[in-house]
C-alpha positions, -999 to 999 in steps of 0.1 A, spaced: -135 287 -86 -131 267 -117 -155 259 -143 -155 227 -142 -162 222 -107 -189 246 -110 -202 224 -141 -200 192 -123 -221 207 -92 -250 221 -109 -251 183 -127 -253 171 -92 -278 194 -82 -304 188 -114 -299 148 -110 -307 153 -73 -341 174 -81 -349 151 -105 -352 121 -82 -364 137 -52 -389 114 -41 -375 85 -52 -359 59 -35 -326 56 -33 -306 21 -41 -281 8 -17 -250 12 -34 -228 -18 -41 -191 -19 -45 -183 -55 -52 -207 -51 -87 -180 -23 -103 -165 -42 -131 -149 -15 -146 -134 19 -126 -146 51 -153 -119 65 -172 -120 100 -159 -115 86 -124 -83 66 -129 -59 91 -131 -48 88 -94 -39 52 -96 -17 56 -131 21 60 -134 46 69 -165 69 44 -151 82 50 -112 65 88 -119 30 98 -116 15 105 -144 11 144 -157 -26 147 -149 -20 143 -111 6 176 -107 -17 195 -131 -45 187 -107 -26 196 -75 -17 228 -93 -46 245 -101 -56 235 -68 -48 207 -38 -84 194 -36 -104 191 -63 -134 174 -74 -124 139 -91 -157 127 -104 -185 104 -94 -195 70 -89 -220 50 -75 -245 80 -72 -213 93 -44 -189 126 -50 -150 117 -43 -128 143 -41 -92 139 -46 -65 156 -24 -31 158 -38 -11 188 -16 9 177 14 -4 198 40 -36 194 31 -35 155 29 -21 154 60 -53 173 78 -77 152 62 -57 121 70 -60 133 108 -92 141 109 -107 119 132 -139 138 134 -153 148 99 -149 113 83 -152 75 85 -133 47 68 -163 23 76 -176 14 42 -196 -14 47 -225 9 36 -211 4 -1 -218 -28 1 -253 -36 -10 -281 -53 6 -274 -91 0 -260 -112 27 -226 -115 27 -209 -145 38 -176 -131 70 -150 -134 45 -169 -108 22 -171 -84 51 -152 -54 56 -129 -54 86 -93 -53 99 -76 -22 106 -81 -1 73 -115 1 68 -125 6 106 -135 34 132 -131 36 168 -135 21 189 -134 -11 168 -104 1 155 -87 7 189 -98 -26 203 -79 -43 172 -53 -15 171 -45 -25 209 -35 -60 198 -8 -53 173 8 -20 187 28 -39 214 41 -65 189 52 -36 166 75 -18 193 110 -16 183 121 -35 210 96 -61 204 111 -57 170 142 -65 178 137 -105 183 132 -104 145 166 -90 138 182 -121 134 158 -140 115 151 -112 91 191 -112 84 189 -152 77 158 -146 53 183 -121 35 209 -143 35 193 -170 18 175 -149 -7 211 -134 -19 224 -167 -20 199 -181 -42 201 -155 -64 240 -158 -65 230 -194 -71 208 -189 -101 229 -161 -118 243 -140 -134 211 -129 -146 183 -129 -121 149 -120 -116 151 -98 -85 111 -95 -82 104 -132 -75 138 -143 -57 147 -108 -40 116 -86 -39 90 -111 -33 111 -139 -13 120 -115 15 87 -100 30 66 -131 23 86 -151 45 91 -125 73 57 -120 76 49 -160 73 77 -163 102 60 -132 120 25 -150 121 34 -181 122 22 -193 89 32 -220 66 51 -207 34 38 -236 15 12 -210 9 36 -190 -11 20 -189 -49 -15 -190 -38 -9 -156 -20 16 -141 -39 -15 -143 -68 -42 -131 -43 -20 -104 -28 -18 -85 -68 -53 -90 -76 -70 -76 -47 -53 -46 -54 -55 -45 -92 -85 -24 -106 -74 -28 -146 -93 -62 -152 -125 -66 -130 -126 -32 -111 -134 -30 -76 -152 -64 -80 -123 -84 -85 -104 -69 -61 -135 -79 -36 -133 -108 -48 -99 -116 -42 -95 -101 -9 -128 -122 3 -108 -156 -6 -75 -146 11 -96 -136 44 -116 -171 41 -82 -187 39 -70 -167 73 -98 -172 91 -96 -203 84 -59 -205 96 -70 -190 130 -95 -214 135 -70 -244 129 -43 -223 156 -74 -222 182 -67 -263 189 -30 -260 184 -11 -225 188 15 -221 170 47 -202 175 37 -163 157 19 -138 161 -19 -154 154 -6 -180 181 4 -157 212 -30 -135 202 -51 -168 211 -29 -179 240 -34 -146 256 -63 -131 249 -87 -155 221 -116 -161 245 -120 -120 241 -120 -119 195 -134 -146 174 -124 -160 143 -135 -134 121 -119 -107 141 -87 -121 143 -85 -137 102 -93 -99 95 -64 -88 111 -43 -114 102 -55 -104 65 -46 -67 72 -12 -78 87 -4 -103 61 -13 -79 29 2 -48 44 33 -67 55 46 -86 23 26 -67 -10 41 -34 0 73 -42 8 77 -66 -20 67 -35 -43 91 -11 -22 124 -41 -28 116 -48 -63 112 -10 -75 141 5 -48 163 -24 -72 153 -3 -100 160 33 -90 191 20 -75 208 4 -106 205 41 -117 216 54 -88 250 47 -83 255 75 -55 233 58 -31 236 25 -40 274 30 -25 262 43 5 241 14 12 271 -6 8 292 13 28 279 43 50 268 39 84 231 34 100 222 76 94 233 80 57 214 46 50 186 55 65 185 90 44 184 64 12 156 44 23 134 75 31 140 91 -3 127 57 -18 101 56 0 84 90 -5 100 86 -43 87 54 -46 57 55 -23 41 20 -39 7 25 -20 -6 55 -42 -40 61 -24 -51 63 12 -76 39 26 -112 64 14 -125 87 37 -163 88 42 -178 124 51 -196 116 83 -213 151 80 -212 182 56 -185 206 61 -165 227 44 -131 215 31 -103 242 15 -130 259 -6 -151 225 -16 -182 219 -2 -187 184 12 -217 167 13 -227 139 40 -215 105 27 -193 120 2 -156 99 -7 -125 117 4 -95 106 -17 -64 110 -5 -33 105 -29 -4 98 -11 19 94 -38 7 133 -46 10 144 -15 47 127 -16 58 153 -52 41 188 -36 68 211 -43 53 234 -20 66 205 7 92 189 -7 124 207 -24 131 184 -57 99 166 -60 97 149 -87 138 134 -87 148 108 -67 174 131 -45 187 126 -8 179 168 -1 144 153 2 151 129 29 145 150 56 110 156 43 79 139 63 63 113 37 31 94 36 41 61 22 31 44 55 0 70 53 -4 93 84 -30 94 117 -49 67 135 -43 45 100 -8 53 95 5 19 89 14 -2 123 38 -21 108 60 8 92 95 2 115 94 -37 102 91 -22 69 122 -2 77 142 -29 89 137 -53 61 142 -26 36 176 -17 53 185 -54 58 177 -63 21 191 -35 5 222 -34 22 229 -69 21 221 -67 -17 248 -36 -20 275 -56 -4 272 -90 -18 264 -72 -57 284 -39 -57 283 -42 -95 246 -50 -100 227 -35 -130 201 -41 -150 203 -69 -172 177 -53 -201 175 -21 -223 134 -26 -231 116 -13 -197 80 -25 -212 100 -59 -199 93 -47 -168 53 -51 -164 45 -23 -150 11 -26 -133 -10 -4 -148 -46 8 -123 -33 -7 -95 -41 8 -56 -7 -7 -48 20 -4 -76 50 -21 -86 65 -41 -111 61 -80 -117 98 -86 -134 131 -68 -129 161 -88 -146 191 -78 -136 229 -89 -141 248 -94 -106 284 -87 -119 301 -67 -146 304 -88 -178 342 -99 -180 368 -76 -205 373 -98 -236 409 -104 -242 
């Protein structure tokens, strides 16, 4: 057992003694300004890698005690099997955590809902709505639209080269207007969100209270949004919801999912387009293959990028609805249960090259779209705008490369849950031989 885990249990225990009797405060999420140090290990990156500190933890052992905050223990899983037991585990834990938000009134927009941070059979209620429109034949109607969107990102960019940025007019462009056409939302709303969408997922500046804050004012602007499609339906998703069953979810309900759908559709996606750009100017192998090789050889690609890439780097937090035992820890009642996905995505003892971008991994099960009942619903749209968009951007660019030698030009987000880059210049075609 090591020492420090030993050491960081008997602290427990003393501060526990010590305020027995007491009363305990209501913990509160949304006042955490700034995440301690020793904590952020999980969400840090050494460029598209993890940083050392997370395969030295998975190595002396797959769960391990991370820290503490708010008076809770979080433990941090970083081995693939193990990841993907806690991750089904519909019995030991809860991903309600509207118990870490204090005892003020919050206003609906501040509340915690949508698919993430729910438990049956809320969950399933909402769940039930979206499955069906996430089929891949229900998919299918989106073919076409998805390959216009493409179209006219690729042509803008041809437009505005030779040297582009791929993360607002590729990267960005492409998921935010899918998932505007999938809803049935204006794009006028583009900048506003695009903003809202980093924030409430960055933890560098305010912590977990800017990130509250952030999400709160995209959900008002949702539920707002449903309420206006209540009198007048429009042609998406939010629309056909009302028509068909709106008398059974109110406006709250439905903005949360909308918020879940919306976030999860375009943030994650615009991190996998914009980064998958990267790897792929220096991978010249597999950016030929997405030019020319047919459906199965493409598909290997985009797998490898996305447990390479794997943008969302934790799981939505586990809560420990009882104490239980868990691979050699000891798990208190209300404890956190981290789960690090892009970990779980470089175990060697799962995957055969970890750590290099390699196609031998493609056969590999990954947890970029997470795993169990909160294994991301929109996953196959994820894999048909990535195939669409990074096929289309192989054949119309077969000599794209990047257009700097200085990555810090890259911005990479540093302490954020969802990572990426915010600029990626490239050049479109081979500067000309002199004569």
């Amino acid at each position: 057992m090591p020492i420090t885990w030993v050491k960081e249990r008997v602290r427990k225990l003393a501060l526990r003694w010590a305020m027995r009797g007491k009363s305990t405060p209501v913990p509160d999420i949304t006042t955490l300004r700034k995440i301690p140090e020793h904590l952020t290990y999980p969400l840090r990156r050494d460029g598209m890698d993890p940083v050392p500190e997370l395969a030295q933890a998975r190595a002396e052992e797959p769960v391990t005690v991370l820290g503490s905050v708010l008076g809770l223990d979080i433990f941090l899983v970083t081995g693939h099997a193990e990841a993907k037991q806690v991750l089904a585990d519909r019995t030991s834990y809860s991903n309600d955590m509207r118990h870490l938000l204090g005892s003020r009134p919050r206003s609906d927009a501040e509340g915690i809902g949508g698919l993430g941070m729910t438990d049956p059979p809320d969950h399933t209620r909402l769940r039930g709505l979206l499955t069906p429109e996430f089929t891949m034949r229900r998919l299918a109607r989106l073919e076409e639209s998805i390959d216009r969107i493409v179209t006219d990102a690729l042509d803008d960019m041809e437009a505005n080269g030779p040297v582009v940025d791929v993360v607002q007019r590729f990267g960005f462009e492409i998921p935010f207007r899918v998932i505007c056409e999938l809803l049935g939302m204006p794009e006028e709303v583009r900048e506003e969100f695009h903003k809202l969408g980093t924030a409430r997922f960055d933890l560098a500046e305010e912590g977990a209270a800017g990130a509250f804050g952030a999400a709160a004012d995209s959900r008002t602007f949702l539920i707002n949004a449903v309420k206006e499609q209540r009198a007048n339906p429009g042609d998406g998703l939010i629309g056909e919801i009302i028509r068909n069953k709106g008398d059974e979810y109110d406006d709250v309900e439905l903005g949360g999912l909308a918020d879940g759908v919306f976030l999860g559709g375009y943030e994650t996606s615009a991190s996998m387009l914009s980064m998958g750009t990267y790897v792929l100017t220096q991978q010249p192998a597999a950016y030929e293959i997405l030019r020319t090789g047919d459906k199965a050889a493409v598909d290997q690609v985009v797998e490898e990028l996305l447990r390479y890439l794997c943008p969302v780097q934790i799981a939505f937090p586990r809560f420990a609805k009882e104490d239980h035992e868990l691979f050699g820890h000891q798990v208190s009642k209300g404890s956190v249960v981290i789960v690090s996905l892009s970990g779980a995505n470089r175990d060697p003892a799962a995957v055969p090259h970890p750590e290099q971008f390699d196609l031998r991994n493609a056969d590999t099960s990954h947890f970029a779209f997470g795993h169990g009942l909160h294994r991301c619903v929109g996953a196959e749209l994820a894999r048909m705008e990535l195939r669409a968009a990074l096929t289309g951007l192989a054949r119309r660019f077969p000599e794209l490369s990047l257009a700097t030698d200085d990555l810090g030009e890259l911005g990479f987000r540093d302490l954020s849950i969802v990572y990426s880059i915010d600029r990626l210049p490239v050049r479109l075609t081979r500067d000309p031989v002199p004569a």
